[in-house]
PDB file of N, CA, C and O in Angstrom:
ATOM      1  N   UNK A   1     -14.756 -16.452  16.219  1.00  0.00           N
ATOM      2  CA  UNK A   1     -13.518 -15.840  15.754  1.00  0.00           C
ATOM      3  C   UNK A   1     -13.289 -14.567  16.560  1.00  0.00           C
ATOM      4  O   UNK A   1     -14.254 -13.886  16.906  1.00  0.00           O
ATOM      5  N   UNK A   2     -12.040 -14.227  16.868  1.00  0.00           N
ATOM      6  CA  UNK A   2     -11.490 -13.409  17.857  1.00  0.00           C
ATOM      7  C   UNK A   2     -10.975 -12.010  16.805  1.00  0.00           C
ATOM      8  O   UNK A   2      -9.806 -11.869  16.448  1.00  0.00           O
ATOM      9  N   UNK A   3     -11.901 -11.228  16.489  1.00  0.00           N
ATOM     10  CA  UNK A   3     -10.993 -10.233  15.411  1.00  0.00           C
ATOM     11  C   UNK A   3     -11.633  -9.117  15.863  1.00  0.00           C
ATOM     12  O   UNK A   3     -12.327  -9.304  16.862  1.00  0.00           O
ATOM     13  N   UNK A   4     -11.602  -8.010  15.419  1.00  0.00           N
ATOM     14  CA  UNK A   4     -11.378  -6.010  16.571  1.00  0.00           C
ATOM     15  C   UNK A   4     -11.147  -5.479  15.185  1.00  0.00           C
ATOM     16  O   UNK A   4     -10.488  -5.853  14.216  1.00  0.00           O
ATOM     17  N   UNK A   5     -11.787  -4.660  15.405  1.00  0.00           N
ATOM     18  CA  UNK A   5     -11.270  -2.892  14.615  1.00  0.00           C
ATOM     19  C   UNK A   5      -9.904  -3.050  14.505  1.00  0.00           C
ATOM     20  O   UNK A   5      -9.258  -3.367  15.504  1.00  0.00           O
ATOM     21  N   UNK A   6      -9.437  -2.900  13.577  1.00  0.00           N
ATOM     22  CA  UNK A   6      -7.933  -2.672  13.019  1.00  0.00           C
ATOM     23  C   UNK A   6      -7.109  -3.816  12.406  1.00  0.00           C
ATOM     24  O   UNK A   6      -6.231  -3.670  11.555  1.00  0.00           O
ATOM     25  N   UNK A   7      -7.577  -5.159  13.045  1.00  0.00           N
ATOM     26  CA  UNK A   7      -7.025  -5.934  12.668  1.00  0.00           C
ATOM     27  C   UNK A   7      -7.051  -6.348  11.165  1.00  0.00           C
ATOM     28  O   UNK A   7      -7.903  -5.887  10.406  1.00  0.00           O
ATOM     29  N   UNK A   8      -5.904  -7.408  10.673  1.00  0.00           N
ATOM     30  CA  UNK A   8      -5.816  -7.490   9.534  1.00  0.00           C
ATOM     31  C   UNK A   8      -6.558  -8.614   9.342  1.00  0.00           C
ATOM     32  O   UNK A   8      -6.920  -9.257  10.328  1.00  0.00           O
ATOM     33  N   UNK A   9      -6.924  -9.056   7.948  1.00  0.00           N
ATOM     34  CA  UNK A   9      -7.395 -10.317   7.112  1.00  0.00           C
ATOM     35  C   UNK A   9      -7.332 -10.490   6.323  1.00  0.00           C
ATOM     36  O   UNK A   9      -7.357  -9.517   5.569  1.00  0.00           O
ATOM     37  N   UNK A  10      -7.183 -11.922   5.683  1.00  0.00           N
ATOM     38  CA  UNK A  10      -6.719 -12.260   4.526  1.00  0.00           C
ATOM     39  C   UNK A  10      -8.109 -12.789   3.754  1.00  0.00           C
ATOM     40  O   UNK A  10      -8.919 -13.337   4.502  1.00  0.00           O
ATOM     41  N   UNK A  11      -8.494 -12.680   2.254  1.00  0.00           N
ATOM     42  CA  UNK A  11      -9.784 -13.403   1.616  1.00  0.00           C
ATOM     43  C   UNK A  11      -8.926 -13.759   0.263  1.00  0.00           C
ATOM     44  O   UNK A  11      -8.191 -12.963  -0.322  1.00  0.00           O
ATOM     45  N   UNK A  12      -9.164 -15.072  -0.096  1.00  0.00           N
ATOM     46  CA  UNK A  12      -8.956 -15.758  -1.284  1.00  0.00           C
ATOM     47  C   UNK A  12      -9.740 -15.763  -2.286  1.00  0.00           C
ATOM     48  O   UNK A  12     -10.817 -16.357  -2.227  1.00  0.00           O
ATOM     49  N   UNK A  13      -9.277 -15.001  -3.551  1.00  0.00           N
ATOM     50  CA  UNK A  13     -10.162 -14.785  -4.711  1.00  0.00           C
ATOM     51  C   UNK A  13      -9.726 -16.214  -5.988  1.00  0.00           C
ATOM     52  O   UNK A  13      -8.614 -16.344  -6.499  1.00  0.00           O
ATOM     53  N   UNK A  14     -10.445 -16.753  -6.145  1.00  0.00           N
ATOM     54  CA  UNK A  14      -9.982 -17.596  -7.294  1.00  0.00           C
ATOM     55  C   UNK A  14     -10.030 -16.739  -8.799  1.00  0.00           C
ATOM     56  O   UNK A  14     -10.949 -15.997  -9.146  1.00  0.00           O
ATOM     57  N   UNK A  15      -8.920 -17.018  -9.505  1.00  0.00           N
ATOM     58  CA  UNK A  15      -8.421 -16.475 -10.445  1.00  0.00           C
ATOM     59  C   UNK A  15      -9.019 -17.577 -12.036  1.00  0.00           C
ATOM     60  O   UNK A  15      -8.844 -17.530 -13.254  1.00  0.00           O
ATOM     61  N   UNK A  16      -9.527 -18.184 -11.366  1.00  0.00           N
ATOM     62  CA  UNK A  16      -9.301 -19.819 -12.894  1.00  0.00           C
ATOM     63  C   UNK A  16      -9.465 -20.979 -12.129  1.00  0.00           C
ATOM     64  O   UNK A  16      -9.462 -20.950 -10.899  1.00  0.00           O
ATOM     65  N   UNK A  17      -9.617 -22.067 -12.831  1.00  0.00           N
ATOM     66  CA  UNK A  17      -9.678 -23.115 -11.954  1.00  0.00           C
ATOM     67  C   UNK A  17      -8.828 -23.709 -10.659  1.00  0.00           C
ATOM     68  O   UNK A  17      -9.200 -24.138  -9.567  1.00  0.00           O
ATOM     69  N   UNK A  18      -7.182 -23.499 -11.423  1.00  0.00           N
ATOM     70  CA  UNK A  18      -6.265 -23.564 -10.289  1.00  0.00           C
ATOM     71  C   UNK A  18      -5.520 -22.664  -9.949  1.00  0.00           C
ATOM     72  O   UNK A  18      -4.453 -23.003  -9.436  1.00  0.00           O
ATOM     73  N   UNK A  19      -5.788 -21.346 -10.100  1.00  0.00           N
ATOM     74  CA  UNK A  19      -4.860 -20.421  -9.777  1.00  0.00           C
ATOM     75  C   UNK A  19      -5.864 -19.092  -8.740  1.00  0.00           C
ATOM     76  O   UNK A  19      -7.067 -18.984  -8.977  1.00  0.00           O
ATOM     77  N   UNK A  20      -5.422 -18.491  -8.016  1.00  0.00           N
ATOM     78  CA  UNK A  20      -5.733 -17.469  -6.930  1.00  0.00           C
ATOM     79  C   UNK A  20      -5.011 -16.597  -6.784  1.00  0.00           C
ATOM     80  O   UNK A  20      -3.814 -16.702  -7.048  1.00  0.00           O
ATOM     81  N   UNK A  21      -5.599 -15.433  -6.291  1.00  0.00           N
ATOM     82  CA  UNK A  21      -4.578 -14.233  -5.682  1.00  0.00           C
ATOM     83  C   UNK A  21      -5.504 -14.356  -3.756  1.00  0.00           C
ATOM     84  O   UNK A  21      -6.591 -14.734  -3.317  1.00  0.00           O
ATOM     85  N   UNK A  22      -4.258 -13.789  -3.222  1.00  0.00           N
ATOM     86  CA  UNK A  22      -5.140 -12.836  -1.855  1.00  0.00           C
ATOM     87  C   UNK A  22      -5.161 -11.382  -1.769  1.00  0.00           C
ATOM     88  O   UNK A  22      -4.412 -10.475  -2.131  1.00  0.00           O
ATOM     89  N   UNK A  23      -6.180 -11.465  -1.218  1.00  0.00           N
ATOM     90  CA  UNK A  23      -6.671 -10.263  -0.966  1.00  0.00           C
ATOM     91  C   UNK A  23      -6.278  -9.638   0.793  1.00  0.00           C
ATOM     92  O   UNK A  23      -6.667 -10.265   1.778  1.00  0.00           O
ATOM     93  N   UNK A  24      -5.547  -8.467   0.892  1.00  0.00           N
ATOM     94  CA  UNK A  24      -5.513  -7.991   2.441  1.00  0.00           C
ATOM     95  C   UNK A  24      -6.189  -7.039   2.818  1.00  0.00           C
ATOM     96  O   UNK A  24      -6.003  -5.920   2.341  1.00  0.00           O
ATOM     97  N   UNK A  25      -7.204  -7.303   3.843  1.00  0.00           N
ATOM     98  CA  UNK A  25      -8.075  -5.905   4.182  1.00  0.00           C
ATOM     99  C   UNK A  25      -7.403  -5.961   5.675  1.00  0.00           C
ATOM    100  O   UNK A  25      -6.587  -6.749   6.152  1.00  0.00           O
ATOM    101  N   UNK A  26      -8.181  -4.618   6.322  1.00  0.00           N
ATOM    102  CA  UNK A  26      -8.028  -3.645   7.722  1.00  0.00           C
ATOM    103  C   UNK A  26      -9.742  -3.825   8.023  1.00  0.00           C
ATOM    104  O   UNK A  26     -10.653  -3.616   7.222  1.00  0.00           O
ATOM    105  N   UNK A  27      -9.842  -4.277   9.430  1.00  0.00           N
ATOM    106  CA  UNK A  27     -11.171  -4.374   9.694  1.00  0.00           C
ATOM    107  C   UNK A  27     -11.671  -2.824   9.937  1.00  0.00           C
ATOM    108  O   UNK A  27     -11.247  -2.312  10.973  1.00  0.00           O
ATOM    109  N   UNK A  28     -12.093  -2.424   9.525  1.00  0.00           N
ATOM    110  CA  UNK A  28     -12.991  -1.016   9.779  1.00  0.00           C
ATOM    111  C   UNK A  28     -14.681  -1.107  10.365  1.00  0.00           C
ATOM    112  O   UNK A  28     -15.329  -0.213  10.910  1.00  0.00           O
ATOM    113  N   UNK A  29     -15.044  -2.320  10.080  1.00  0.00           N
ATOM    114  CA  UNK A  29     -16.307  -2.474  11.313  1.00  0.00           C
ATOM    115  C   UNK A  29     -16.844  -3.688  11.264  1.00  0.00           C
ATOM    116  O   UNK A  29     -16.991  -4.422  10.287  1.00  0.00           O
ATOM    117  N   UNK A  30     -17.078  -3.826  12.186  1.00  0.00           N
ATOM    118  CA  UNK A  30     -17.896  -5.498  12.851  1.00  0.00           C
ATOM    119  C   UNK A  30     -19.667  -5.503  13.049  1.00  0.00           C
ATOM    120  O   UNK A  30     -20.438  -4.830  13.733  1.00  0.00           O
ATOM    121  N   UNK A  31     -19.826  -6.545  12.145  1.00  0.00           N
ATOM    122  CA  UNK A  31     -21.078  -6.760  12.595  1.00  0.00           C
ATOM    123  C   UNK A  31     -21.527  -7.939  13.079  1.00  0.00           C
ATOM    124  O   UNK A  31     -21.684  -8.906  12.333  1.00  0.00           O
ATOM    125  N   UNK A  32     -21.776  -7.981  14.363  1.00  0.00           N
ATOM    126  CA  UNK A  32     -21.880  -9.257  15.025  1.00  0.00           C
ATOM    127  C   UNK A  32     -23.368  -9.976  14.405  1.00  0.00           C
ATOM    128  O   UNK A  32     -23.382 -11.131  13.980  1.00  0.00           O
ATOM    129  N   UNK A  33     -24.349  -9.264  14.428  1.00  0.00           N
ATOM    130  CA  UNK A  33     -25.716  -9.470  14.233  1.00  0.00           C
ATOM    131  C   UNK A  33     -25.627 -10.247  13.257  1.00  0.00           C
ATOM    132  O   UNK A  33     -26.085 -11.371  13.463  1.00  0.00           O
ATOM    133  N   UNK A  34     -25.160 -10.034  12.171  1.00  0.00           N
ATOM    134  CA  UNK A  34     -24.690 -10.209  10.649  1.00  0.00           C
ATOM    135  C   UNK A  34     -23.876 -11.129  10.482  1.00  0.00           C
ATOM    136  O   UNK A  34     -23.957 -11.858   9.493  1.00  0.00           O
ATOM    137  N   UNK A  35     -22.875 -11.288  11.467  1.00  0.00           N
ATOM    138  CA  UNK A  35     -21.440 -12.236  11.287  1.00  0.00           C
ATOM    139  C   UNK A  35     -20.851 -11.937  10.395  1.00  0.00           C
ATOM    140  O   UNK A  35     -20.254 -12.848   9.822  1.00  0.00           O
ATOM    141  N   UNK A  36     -20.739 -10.669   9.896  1.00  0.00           N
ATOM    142  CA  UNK A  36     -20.291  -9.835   8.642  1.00  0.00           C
ATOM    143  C   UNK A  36     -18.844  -8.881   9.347  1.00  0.00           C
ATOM    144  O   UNK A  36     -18.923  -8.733  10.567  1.00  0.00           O
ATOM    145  N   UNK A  37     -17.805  -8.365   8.785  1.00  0.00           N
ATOM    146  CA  UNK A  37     -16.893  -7.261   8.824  1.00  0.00           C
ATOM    147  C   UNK A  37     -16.841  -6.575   7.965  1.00  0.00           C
ATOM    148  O   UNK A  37     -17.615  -6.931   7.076  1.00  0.00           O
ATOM    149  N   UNK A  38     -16.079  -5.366   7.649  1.00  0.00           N
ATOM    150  CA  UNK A  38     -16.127  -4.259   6.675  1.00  0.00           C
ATOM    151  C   UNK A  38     -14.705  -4.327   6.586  1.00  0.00           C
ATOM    152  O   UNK A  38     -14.014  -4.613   7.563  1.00  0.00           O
ATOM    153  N   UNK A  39     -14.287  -4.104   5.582  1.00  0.00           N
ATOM    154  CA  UNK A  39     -12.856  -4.211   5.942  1.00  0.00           C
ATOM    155  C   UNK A  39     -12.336  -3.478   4.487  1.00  0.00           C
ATOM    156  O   UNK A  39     -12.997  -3.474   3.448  1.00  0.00           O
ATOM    157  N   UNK A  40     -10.803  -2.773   4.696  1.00  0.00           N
ATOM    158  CA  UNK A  40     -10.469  -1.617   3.796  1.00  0.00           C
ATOM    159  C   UNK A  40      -9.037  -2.287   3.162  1.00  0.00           C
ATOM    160  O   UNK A  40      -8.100  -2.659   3.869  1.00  0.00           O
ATOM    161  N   UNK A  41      -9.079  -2.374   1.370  1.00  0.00           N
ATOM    162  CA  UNK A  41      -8.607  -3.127   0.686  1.00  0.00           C
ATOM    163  C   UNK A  41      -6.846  -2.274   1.503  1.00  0.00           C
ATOM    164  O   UNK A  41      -6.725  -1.150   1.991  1.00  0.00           O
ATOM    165  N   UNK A  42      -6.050  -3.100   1.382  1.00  0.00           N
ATOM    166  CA  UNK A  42      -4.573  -3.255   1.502  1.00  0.00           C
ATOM    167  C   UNK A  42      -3.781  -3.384   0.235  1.00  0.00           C
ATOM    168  O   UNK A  42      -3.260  -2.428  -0.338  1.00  0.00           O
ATOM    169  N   UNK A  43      -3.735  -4.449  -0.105  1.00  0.00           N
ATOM    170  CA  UNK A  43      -2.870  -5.178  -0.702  1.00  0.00           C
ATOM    171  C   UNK A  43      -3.004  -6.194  -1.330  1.00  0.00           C
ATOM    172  O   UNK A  43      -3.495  -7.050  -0.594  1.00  0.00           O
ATOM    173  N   UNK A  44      -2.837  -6.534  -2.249  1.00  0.00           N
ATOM    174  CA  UNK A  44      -3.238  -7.774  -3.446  1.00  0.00           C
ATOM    175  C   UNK A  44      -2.311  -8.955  -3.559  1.00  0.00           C
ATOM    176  O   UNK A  44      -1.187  -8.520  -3.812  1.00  0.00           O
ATOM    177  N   UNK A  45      -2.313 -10.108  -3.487  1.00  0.00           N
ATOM    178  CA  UNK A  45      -1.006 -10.765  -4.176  1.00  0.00           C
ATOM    179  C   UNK A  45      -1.020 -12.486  -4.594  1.00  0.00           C
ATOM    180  O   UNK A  45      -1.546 -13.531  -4.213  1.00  0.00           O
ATOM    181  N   UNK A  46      -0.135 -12.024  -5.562  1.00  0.00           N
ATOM    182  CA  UNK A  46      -0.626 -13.773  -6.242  1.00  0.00           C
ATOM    183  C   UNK A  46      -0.718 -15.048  -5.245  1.00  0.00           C
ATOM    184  O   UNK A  46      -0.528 -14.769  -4.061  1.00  0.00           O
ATOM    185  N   UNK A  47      -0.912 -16.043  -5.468  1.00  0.00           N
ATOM    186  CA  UNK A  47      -0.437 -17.383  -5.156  1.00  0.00           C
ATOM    187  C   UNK A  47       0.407 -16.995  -4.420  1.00  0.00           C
ATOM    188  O   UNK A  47       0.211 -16.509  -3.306  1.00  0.00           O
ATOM    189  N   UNK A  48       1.809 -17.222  -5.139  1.00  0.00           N
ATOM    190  CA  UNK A  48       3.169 -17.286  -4.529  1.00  0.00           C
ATOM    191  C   UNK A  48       3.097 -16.028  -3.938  1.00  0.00           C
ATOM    192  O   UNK A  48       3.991 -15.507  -4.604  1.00  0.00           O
ATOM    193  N   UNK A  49       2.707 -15.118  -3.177  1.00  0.00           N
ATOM    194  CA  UNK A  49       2.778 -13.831  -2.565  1.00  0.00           C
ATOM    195  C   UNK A  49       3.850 -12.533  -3.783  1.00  0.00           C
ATOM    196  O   UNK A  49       4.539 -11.645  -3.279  1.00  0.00           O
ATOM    197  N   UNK A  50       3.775 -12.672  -4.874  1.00  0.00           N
ATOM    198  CA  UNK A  50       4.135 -11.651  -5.646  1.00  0.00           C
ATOM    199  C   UNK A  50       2.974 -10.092  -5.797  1.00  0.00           C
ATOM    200  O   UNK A  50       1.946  -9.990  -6.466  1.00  0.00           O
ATOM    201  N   UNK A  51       3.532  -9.232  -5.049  1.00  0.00           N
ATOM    202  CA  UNK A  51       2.379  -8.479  -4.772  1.00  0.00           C
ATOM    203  C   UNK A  51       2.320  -7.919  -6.408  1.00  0.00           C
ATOM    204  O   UNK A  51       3.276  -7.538  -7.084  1.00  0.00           O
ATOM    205  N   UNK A  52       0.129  -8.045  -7.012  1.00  0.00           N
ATOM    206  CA  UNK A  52       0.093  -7.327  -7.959  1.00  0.00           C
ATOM    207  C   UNK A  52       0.008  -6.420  -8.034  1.00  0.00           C
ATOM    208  O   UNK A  52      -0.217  -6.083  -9.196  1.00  0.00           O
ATOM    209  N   UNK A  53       0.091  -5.206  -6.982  1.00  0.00           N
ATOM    210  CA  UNK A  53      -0.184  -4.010  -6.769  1.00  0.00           C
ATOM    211  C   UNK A  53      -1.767  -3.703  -7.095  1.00  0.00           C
ATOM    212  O   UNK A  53      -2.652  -4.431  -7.546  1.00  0.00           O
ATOM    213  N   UNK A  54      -1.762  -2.670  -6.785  1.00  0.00           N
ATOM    214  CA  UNK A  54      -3.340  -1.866  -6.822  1.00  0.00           C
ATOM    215  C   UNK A  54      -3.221  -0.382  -7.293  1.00  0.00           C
ATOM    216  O   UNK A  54      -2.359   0.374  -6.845  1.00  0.00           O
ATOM    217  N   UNK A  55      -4.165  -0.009  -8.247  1.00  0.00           N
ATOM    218  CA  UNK A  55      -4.451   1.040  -8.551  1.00  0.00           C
ATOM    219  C   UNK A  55      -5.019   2.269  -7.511  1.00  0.00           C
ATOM    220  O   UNK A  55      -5.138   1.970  -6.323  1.00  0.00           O
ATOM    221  N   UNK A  56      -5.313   3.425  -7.881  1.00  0.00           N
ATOM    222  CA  UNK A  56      -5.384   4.434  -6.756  1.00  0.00           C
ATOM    223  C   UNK A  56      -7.312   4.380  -6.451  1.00  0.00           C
ATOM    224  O   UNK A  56      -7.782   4.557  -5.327  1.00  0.00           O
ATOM    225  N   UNK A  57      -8.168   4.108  -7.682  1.00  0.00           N
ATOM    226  CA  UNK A  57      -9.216   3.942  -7.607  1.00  0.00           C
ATOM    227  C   UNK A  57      -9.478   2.625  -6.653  1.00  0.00           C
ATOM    228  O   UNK A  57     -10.485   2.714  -5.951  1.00  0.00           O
ATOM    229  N   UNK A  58      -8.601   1.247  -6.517  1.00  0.00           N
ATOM    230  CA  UNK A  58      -8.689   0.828  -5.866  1.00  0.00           C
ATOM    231  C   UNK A  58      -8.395   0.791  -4.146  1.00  0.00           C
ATOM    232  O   UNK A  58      -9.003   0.295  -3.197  1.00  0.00           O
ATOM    233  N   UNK A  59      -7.521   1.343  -4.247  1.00  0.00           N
ATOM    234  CA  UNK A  59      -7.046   2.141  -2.845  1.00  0.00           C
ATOM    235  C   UNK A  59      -8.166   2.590  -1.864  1.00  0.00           C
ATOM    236  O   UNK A  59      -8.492   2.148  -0.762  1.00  0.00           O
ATOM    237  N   UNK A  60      -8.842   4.019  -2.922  1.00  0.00           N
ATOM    238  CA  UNK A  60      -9.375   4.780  -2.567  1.00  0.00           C
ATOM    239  C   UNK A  60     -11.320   4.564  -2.037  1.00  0.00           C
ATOM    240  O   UNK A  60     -12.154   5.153  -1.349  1.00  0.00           O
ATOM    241  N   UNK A  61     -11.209   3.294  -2.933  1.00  0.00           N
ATOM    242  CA  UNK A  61     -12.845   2.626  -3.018  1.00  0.00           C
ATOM    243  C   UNK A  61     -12.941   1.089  -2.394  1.00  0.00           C
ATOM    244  O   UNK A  61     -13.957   0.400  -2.301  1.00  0.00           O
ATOM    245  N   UNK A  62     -11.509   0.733  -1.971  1.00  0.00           N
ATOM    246  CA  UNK A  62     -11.644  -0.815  -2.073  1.00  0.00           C
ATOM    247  C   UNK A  62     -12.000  -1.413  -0.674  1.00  0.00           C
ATOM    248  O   UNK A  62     -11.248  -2.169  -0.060  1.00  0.00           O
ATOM    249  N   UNK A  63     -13.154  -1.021  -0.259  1.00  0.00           N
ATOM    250  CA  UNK A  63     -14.023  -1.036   1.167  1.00  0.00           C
ATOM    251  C   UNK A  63     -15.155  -1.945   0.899  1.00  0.00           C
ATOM    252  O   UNK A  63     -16.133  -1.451   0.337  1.00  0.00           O
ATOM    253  N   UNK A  64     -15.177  -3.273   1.234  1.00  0.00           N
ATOM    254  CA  UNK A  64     -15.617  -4.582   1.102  1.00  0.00           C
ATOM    255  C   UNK A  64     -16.343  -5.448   2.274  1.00  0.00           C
ATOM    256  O   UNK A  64     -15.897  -5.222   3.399  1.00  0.00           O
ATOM    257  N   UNK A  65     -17.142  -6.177   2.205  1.00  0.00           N
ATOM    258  CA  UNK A  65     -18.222  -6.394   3.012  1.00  0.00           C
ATOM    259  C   UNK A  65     -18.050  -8.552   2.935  1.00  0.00           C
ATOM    260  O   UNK A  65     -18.442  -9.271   2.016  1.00  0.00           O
ATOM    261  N   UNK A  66     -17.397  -8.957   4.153  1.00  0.00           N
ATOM    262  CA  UNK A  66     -17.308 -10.661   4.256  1.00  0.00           C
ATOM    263  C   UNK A  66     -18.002 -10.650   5.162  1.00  0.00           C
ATOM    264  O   UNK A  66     -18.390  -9.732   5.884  1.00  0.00           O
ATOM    265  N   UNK A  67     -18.347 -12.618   5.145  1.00  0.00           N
ATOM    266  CA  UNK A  67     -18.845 -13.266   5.925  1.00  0.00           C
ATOM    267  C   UNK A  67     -17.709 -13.311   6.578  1.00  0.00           C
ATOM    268  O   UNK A  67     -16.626 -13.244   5.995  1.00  0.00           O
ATOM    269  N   UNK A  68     -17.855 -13.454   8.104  1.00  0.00           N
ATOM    270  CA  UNK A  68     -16.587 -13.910   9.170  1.00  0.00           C
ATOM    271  C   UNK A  68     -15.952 -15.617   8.690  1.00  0.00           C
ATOM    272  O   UNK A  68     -14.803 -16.030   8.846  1.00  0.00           O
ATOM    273  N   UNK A  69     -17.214 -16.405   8.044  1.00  0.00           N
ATOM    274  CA  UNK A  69     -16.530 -17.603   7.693  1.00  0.00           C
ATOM    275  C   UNK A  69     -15.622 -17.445   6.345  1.00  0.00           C
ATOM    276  O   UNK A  69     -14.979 -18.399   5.906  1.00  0.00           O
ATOM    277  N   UNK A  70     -15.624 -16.291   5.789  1.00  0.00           N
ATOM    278  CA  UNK A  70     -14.658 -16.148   4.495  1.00  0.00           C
ATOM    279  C   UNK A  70     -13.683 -15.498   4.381  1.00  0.00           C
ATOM    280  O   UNK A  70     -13.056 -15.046   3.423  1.00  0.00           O
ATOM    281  N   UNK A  71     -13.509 -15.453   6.192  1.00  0.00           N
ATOM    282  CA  UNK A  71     -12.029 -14.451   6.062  1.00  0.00           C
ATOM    283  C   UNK A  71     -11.461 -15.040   7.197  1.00  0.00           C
ATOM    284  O   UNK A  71     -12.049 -15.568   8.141  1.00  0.00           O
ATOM    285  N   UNK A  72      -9.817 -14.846   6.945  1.00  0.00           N
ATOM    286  CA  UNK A  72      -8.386 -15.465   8.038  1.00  0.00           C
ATOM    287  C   UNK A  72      -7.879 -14.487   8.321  1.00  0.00           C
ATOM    288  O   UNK A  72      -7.594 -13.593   7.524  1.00  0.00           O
ATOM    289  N   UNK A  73      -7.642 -14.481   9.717  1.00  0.00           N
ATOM    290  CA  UNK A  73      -7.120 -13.510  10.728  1.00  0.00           C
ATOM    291  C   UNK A  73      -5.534 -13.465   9.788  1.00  0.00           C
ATOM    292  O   UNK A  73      -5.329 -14.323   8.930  1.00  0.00           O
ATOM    293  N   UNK A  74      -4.504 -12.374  10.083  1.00  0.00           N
ATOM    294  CA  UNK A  74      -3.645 -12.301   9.740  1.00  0.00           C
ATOM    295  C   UNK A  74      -3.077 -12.478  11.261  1.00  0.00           C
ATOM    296  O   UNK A  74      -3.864 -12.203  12.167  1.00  0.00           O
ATOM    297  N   UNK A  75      -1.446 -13.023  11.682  1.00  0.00           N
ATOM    298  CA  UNK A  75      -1.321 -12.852  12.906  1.00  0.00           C
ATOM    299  C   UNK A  75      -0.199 -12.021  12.714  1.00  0.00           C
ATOM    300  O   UNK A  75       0.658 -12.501  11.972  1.00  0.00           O
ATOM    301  N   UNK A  76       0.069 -10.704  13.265  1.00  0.00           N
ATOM    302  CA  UNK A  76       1.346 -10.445  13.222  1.00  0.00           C
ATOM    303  C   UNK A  76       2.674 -10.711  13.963  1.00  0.00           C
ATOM    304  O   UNK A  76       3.725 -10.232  13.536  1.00  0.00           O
TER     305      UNK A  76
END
Protein backbone atom coordinates (compact mmCIF):
# COMPACT_ATOMS: atom_id res chain seq x y z
CA UNK A 1 0.00 0.00 0.00
CA UNK A 2 1.17 3.41 -1.20
CA UNK A 3 0.23 5.86 1.87
CA UNK A 4 2.79 9.05 3.49
CA UNK A 5 2.42 11.28 6.39
CA UNK A 6 -0.64 13.31 5.88
CA UNK A 7 -2.59 11.29 3.94
CA UNK A 8 -6.12 10.43 4.64
CA UNK A 9 -7.93 6.94 5.62
CA UNK A 10 -10.88 5.52 6.02
CA UNK A 11 -11.56 2.36 8.97
CA UNK A 12 -14.98 0.67 9.29
CA UNK A 13 -16.39 0.23 12.74
CA UNK A 14 -19.36 -2.17 12.94
CA UNK A 15 -22.16 -0.75 14.87
CA UNK A 16 -24.59 -4.20 15.23
CA UNK A 17 -24.85 -6.87 13.06
CA UNK A 18 -25.84 -4.89 9.94
CA UNK A 19 -25.20 -1.52 10.52
CA UNK A 20 -21.58 0.60 10.57
CA UNK A 21 -20.22 3.99 10.83
CA UNK A 22 -16.63 5.22 9.24
CA UNK A 23 -14.17 6.38 10.77
CA UNK A 24 -11.60 9.30 9.05
CA UNK A 25 -8.08 9.57 10.27
CA UNK A 26 -4.75 11.81 9.02
CA UNK A 27 -1.72 9.56 8.91
CA UNK A 28 0.61 11.05 11.55
CA UNK A 29 3.18 8.07 11.44
CA UNK A 30 4.17 4.94 9.63
CA UNK A 31 5.43 1.96 10.78
CA UNK A 32 6.78 -0.16 8.24
CA UNK A 33 8.42 -2.79 10.63
CA UNK A 34 4.96 -3.20 12.16
CA UNK A 35 2.77 -2.68 8.99
CA UNK A 36 1.02 -0.45 11.46
CA UNK A 37 0.04 3.67 10.93
CA UNK A 38 -0.91 6.19 13.57
CA UNK A 39 -3.36 8.15 12.42
CA UNK A 40 -5.42 11.36 14.00
CA UNK A 41 -9.30 10.94 14.37
CA UNK A 42 -11.16 13.44 11.68
CA UNK A 43 -14.45 12.71 11.30
CA UNK A 44 -17.12 10.11 11.99
CA UNK A 45 -20.04 9.08 9.78
CA UNK A 46 -22.82 6.71 9.42
CA UNK A 47 -23.42 4.17 6.69
CA UNK A 48 -25.08 6.55 4.46
CA UNK A 49 -22.21 9.25 5.14
CA UNK A 50 -24.47 11.38 7.68
CA UNK A 51 -21.67 12.87 9.64
CA UNK A 52 -22.21 11.93 13.59
CA UNK A 53 -20.01 14.49 14.65
CA UNK A 54 -17.41 14.19 17.43
CA UNK A 55 -16.97 15.54 20.70
CA UNK A 56 -13.92 17.83 21.73
CA UNK A 57 -12.43 14.97 24.02
CA UNK A 58 -12.58 13.10 20.94
CA UNK A 59 -10.92 15.53 18.73
CA UNK A 60 -8.40 16.17 21.12
CA UNK A 61 -7.42 12.30 22.08
CA UNK A 62 -8.67 10.50 19.02
CA UNK A 63 -4.99 9.28 17.92
CA UNK A 64 -5.34 5.53 16.93
CA UNK A 65 -3.06 2.77 16.02
CA UNK A 66 -4.21 0.18 12.48
CA UNK A 67 -3.01 -2.57 10.77
CA UNK A 68 -2.24 -1.25 7.06
CA UNK A 69 -4.65 -4.27 6.11
CA UNK A 70 -7.55 -2.40 8.08
CA UNK A 71 -7.39 0.74 6.55
CA UNK A 72 -8.49 2.46 2.81
CA UNK A 73 -6.61 5.11 1.35
CA UNK A 74 -8.97 8.06 0.87
CA UNK A 75 -8.26 9.48 -2.77
CA UNK A 76 -8.77 13.04 -3.09
Amino acid sequence: MNIKIGDEFLVYMALGEESYMKEYYRVIEIDPALSQVTGKLLRRTTADDKNMGLGRCELEGGIEQFALEDIYPVKA
